[in-house]
ZAGUDO-270033 format. One record per residue (C-alpha): residue in one letter; x, y, z. Coordinates in steps of 0.001 Angstrom, whole numbers, plus 524288, in hexadecimal, padded with zeros to 5 digits. Each point is the difference from the previous one (the first is absolute). Layout:
ZAGUDO-270033
<atom type="A" xx="X" yy="Y" zz="Z"/>
...
//
This chain:
ZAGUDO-270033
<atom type="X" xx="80000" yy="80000" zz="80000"/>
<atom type="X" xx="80686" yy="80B6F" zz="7FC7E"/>
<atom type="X" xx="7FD9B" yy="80D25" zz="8041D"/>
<atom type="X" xx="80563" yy="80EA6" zz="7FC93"/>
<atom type="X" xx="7FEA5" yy="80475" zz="80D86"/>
<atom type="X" xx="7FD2B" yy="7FAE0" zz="80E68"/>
<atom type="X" xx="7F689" yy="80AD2" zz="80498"/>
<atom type="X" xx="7FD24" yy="7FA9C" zz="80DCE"/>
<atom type="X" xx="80457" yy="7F7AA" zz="80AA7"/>
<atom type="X" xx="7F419" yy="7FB69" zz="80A23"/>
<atom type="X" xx="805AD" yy="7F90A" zz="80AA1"/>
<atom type="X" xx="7F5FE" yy="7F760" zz="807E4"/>
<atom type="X" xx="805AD" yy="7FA1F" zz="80CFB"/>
<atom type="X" xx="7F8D5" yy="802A6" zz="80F60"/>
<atom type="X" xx="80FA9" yy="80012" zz="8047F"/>
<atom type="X" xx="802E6" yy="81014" zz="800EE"/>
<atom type="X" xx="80E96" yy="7FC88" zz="801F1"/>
<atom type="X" xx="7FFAA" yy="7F84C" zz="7F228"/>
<atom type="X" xx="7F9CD" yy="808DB" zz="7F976"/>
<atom type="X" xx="80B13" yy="80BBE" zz="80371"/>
<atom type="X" xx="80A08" yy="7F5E8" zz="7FC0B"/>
<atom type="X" xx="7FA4E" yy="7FD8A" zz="7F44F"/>
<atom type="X" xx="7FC99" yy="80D24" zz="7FDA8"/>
<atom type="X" xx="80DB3" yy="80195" zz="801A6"/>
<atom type="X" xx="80628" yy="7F6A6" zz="7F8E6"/>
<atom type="X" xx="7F808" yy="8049C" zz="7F52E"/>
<atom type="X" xx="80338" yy="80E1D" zz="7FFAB"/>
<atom type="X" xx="80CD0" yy="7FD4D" zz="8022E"/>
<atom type="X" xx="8031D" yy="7F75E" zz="7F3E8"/>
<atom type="X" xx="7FDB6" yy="80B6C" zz="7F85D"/>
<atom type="X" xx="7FA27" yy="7F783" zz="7F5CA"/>
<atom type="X" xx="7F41E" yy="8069E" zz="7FF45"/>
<atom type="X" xx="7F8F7" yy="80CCB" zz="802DB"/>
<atom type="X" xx="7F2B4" yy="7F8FD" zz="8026D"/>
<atom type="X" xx="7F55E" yy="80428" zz="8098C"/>
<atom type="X" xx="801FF" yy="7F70C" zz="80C3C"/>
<atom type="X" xx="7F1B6" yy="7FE84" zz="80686"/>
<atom type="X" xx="7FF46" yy="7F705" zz="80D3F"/>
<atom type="X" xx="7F46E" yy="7FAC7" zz="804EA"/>
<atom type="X" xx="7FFA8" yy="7F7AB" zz="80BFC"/>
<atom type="X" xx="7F4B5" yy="7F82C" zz="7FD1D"/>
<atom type="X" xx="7FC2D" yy="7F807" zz="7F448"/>
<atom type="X" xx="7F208" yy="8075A" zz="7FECA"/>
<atom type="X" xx="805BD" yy="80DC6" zz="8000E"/>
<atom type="X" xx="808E8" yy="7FB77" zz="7F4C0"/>
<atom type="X" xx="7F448" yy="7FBD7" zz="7F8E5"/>
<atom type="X" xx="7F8D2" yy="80BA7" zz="8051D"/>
<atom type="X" xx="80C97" yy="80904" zz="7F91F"/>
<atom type="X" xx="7FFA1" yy="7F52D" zz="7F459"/>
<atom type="X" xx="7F02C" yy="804A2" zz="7FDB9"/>
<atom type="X" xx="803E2" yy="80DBF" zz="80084"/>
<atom type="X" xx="809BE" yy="7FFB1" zz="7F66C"/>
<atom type="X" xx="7F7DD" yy="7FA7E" zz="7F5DB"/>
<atom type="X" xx="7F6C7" yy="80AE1" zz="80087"/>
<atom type="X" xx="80DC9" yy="80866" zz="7FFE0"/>
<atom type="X" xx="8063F" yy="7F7CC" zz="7F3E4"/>
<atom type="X" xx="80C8D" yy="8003F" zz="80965"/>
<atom type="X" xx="802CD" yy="7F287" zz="80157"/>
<atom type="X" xx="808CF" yy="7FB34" zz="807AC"/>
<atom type="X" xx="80958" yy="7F55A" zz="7F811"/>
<atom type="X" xx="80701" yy="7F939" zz="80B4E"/>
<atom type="X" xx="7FA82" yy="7FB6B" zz="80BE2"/>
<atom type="X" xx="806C1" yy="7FA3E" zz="80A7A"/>
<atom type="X" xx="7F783" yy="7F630" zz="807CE"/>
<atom type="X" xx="8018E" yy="7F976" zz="80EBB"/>
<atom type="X" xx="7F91B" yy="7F482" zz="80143"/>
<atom type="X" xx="7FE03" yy="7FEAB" zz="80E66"/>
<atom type="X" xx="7F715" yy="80D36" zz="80435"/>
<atom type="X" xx="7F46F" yy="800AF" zz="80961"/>
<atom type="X" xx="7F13F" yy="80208" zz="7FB80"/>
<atom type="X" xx="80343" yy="7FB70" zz="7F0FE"/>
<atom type="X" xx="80C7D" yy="7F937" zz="7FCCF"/>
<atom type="X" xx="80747" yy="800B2" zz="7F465"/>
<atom type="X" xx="7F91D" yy="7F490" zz="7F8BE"/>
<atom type="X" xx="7F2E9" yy="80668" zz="80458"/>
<atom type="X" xx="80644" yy="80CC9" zz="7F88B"/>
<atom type="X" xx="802D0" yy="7F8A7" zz="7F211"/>
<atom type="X" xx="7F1B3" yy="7F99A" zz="800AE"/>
<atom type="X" xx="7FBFC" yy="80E4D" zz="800E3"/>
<atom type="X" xx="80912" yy="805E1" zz="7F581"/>
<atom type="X" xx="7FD20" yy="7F6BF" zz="7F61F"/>
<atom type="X" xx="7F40B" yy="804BD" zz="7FF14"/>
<atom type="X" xx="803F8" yy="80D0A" zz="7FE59"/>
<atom type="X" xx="7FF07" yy="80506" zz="7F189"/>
<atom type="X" xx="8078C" yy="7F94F" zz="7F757"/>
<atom type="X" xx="80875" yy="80BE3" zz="7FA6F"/>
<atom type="X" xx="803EA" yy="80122" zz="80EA4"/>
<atom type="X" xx="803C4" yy="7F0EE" zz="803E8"/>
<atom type="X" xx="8059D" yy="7FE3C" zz="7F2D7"/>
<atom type="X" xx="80951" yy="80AE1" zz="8018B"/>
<atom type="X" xx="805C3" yy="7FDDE" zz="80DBB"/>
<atom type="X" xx="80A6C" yy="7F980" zz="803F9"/>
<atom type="X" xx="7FC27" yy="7F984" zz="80D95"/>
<atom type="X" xx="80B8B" yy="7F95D" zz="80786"/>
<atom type="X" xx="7FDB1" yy="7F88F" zz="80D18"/>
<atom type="X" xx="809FD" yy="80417" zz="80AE1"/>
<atom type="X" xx="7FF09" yy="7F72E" zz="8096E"/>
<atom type="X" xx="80633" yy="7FA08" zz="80D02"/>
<atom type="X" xx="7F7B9" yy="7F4C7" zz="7FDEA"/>
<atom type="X" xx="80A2A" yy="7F1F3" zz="7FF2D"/>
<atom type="X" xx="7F33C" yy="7F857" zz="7FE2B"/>
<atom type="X" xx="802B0" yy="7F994" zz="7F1DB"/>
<atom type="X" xx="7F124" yy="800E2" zz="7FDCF"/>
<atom type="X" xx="801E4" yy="80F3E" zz="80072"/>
<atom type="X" xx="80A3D" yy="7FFB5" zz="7F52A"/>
<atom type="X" xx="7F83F" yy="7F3CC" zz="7F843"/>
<atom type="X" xx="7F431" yy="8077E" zz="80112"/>
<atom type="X" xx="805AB" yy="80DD2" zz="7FBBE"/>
<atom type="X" xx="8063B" yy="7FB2F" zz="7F3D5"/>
<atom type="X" xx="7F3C0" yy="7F92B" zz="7FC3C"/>
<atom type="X" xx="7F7D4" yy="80BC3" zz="8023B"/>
<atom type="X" xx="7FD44" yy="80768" zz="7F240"/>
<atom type="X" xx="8016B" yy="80E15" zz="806D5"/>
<atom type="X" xx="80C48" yy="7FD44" zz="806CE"/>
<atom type="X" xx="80BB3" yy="803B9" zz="7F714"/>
<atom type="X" xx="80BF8" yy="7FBDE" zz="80A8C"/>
<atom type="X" xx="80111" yy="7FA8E" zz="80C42"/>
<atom type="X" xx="808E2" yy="804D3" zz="80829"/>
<atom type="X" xx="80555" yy="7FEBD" zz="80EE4"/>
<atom type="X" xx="80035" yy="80CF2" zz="808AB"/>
<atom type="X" xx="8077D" yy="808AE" zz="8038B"/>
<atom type="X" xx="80128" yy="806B7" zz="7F181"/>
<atom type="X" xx="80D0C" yy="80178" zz="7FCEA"/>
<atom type="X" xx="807C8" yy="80A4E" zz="7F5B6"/>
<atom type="X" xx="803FC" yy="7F4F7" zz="7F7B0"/>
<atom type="X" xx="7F136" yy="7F820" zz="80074"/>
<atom type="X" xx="7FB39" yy="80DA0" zz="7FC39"/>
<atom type="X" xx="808D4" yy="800DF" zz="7F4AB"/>
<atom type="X" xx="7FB9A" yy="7F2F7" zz="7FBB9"/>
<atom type="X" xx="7F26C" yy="8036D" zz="7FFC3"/>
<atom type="X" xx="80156" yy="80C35" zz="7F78A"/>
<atom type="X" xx="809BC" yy="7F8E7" zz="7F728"/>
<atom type="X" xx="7F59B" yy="7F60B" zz="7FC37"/>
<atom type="X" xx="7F2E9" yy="8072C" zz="80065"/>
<atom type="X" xx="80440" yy="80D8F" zz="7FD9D"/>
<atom type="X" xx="80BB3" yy="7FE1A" zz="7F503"/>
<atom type="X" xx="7FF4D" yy="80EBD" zz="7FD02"/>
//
């Protein structure tokens, strides 16, 4: 999936300490310029995900925690998928998790919305990686 430009970053995780690291991480690659939006729970990202369609600012990259309280992350992908197809078609969604279950990862790779799998913290380099093969430009 190629794109010209990665316009926004939503990171979805109930951890406040992960989400500055990540936050960090990401501004400090200086790989991108993107909007970085953080949402501690998995219905405010969809809340901000509704939004943006009436907007036409979609957000191209979402970074998603599995384990959260109220709705987890699987409960989140049930939700986006049914989200207009211009949107879930043109988003990158990779699971950061903590999880070691192999079910988690098995079940992650299988899913249709998830893009990558990948074990928290985010690091510089995993970062990289992820803009090197969704975002070539």
């Amino acid at each position: 999936m190629n794109r010209e430009k990665l316009n926004q970053i939503l990171l979805i995780d109930d951890d406040e300490p992960v989400n500055f690291l990540h936050e960090m991480i990401i501004k400090s690659s200086k790989l991108t310029d993107a909007k970085i939006e953080i949402k501690m729970l998995a219905q405010q990202g969809l809340d901000f995900l509704k939004k943006q369609i009436i907007d036409e600012d979609e957000p191209l990259l979402i970074f998603l925690d599995i384990n959260m309280p109220r709705m987890n992350g699987w409960e989140f992908l049930d939700e986006f998928e049914s989200m207009p197809s211009e949107l879930v078609d043109n988003t990158i969604v990779v699971m950061l998790t903590t999880s070691l279950n192999p079910d988690d990862k098995s079940r992650g790779e299988k899913h249709p919305a998830v893009k990558k799998f990948m074990t928290k913290p985010l690091t510089k380099d995993g970062f990289q990686n992820v803009l090197e093969e969704f975002f070539p430009n």
